[in-house]
C-alpha positions in Angstrom: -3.4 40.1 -7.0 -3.2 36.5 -7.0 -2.0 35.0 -10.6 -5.7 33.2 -12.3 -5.0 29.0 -12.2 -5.4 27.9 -15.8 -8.0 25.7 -16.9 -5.8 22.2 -17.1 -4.1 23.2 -13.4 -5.5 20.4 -11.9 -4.3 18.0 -14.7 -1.0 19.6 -15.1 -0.2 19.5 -11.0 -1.2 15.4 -11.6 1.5 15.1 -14.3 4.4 17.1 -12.2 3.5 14.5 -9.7 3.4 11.4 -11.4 7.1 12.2 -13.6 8.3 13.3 -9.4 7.3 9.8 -8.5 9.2 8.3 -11.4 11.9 10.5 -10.6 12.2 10.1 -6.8 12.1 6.1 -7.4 14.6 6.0 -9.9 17.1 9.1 -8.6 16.1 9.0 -4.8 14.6 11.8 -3.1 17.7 13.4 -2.1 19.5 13.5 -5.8 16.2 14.4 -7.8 16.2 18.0 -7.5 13.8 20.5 -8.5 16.0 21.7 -11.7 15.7 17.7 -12.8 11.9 17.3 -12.2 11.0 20.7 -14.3 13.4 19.3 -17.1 11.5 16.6 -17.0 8.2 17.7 -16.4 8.9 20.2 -19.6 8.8 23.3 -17.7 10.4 26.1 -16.4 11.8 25.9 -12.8 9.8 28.9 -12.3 6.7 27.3 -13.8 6.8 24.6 -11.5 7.8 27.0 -8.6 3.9 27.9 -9.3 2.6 24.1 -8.2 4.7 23.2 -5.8 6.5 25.7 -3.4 9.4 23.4 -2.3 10.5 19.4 -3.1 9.0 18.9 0.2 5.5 19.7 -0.9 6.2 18.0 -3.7 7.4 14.8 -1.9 4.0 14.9 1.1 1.7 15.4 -2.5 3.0 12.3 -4.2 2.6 10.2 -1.3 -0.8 11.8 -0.8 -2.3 11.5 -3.8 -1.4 8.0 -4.1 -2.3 6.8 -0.8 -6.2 8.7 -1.1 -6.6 7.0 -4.6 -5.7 3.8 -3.0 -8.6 4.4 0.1 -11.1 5.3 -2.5 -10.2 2.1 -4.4 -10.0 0.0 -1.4 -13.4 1.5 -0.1 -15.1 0.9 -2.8 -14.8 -2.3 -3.0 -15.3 -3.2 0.7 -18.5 -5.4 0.6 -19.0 -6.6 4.5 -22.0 -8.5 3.2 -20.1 -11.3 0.9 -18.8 -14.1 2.8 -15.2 -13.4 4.3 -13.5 -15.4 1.7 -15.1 -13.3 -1.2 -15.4 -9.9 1.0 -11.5 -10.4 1.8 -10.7 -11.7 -1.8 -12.4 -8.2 -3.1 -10.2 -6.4 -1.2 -6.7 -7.6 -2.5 -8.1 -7.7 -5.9 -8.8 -4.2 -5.8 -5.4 -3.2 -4.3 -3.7 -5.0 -6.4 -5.4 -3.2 -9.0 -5.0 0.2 -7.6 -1.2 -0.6 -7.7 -1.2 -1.1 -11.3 0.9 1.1 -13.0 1.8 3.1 -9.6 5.0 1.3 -9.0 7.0 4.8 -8.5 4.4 6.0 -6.3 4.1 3.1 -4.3 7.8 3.5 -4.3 8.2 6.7 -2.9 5.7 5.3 -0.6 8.2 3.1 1.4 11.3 4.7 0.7 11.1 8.3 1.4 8.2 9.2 3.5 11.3 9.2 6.2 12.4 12.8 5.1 9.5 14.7 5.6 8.6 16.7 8.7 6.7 14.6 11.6 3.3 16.3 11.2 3.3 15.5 7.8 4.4 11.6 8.3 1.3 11.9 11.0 -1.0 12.7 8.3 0.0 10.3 6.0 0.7 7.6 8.3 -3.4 7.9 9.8 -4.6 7.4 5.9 -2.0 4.3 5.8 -3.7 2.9 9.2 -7.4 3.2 7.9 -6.2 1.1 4.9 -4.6 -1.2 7.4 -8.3 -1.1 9.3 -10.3 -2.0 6.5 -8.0 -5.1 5.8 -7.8 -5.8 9.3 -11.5 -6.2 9.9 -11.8 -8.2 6.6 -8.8 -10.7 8.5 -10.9 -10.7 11.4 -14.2 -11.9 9.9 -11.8 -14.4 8.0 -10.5 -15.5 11.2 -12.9 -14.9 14.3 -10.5 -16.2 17.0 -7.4 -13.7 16.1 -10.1 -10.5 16.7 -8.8 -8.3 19.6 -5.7 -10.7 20.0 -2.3 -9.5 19.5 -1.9 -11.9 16.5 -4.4 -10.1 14.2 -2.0 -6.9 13.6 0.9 -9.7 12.2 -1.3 -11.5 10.1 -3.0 -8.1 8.6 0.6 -6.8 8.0 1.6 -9.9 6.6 -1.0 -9.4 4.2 0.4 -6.2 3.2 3.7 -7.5 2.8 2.8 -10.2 0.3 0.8 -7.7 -1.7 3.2 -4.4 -1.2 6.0 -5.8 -2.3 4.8 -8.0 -5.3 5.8 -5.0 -8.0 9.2 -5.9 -7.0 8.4 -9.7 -9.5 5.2 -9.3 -10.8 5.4 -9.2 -14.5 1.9 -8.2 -16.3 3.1 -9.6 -19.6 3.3 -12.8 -17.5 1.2 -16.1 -17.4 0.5 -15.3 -13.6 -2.3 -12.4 -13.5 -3.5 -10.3 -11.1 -6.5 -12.0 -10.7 -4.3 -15.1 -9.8 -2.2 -13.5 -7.0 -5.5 -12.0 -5.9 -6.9 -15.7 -5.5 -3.3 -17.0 -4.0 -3.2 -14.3 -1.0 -6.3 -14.5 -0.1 -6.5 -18.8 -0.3 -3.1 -18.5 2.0 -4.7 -16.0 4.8 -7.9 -18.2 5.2 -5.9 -21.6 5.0 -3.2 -20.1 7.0 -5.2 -18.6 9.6 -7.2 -21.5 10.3 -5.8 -23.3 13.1 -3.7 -19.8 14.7 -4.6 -19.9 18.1 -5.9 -23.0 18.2 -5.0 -25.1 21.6 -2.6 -27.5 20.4 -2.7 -31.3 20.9 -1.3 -33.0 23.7 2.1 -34.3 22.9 2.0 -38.2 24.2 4.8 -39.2 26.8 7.1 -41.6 26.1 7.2 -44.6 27.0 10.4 -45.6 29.2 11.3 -48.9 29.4 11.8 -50.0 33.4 15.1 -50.6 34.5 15.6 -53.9 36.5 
C-alpha cells in the first residue's frame, strides 16, 4: 500500500527544490550530492528519497518549476492590445520580476540543464522556446520589417541576453531599479531596431581629380 502524502507535501517538495537550486549554483550539479541537499534541506536521506527518486529528478524539477512560474508570469502580462512599446515594455518588466529572488534557479537554468537525459532537455527546451515566442512576437510588432526575416531570432535572443544575465550585476539595494532596466531594454530594442533592414544610403563616389 502506497505511503499517504502529508498535508504540507506540496510545500515541503517546493522547499527541497528551492535549497537544491541554491545548492546546485553554489556547489555545481556534479559535487552537490544527495547526502548534502537532505543536510541541508533538514532531513533524512531517506526522507528526501520519498520526493525525489534520484538527483536527476531533482535536477529536471528545479528547472521545471522555475521555467513554468516564469511562463505564467510572462503570460500574464502579455497585453497584445497596448502599443508595442508598452506591450513589449510589460513583458521585460514582468520577467525581470519573475527573476527576482530566483537567481539559483535561473542558475541551474544555464548551467546544468546539459546533464540531464535528451528527452528531458526536449521538454524543457519547448517551455524555453514558447517564452522565446511570446517575446519574439512582442519584437516583431516592435519592429514590423524584421517579422519572418532571419534577423528577428538575433534580436529576440539579444533581448534575453541583456535580461538573463543581469543577476550577474544587478544590485536591488541599488539606485538603478528594476523598473529602470525594464525601461532601458526595452528603449534600446525599439531605438535599436529602427533602421535594421533598412536599405542603406548610397555612398557618393569620389571625386578624382583628371590627370593631364
Amino acid at each position: 500500500m502506497a505511503r499517504p502524502r502529508a498535508n504540507n507535501y506540496d510545500d515541503k517538495r517546493r522547499a527541497i527544490l528551492d535549497r537544491s537550486a541554491e545548492l546546485f549554483s553554489e556547489y555545481g550539479y556534479d559535487r552537490a550530492s544527495m547526502n548534502k541537499i537532505a543536510a541541508a534541506c533538514g532531513v533524512s536521506k531517506a526522507n528526501l528519497y520519498h520526493y525525489y527518486k534520484d538527483k536527476d529528478e531533482l535536477l529536471f524539477d528545479v528547472i521545471r518549476v522555475h521555467l513554468e512560474d516564469l511562463l505564467q508570469v510572462v503570460e500574464a502580462a502579455d497585453q497584445p492590445d497596448l502599443t508595442p512599446d508598452a506591450r513589449l515594455r510589460e513583458l521585460v518588466a514582468a520577467l525581470l520580476e519573475a527573476y527576482r529572488d530566483a537567481d539559483a534557479q535561473h542558475s541551474v537554468q544555464i548551467s546544468s540543464m546539459r546533464f540531464l537525459s535528451d528527452e528531458r532537455q526536449s521538454a524543457l527546451k519547448n517551455m524555453e522556446r514558447e517564452l522565446v515566442r511570446i517575446f519574439s512576437s512582442a519584437v516583431s510588432a516592435i519592429a514590423p520589417q524584421l517579422a519572418g526575416t532571419t534577423m528577428l531570432k538575433p534580436v529576440t535572443m539579444s533581448l534575453f541576453g541583456m535580461v538573463n544575465w543581469h543577476y550577474l550585476w544587478f544590485r536591488s539595494q541599488g539606485p538603478f531599479t528594476r523598473a529602470d532596466y525594464a525601461d532601458l531594454v526595452t528603449r534600446l530594442i525599439v531605438d535599436g531596431t529602427r533602421d535594421l533592414l533598412a536599405q542603406p544610403a548610397p555612398v557618393p563616389k569620389r571625386a578624382t581629380a583628371r590627370r593631364k
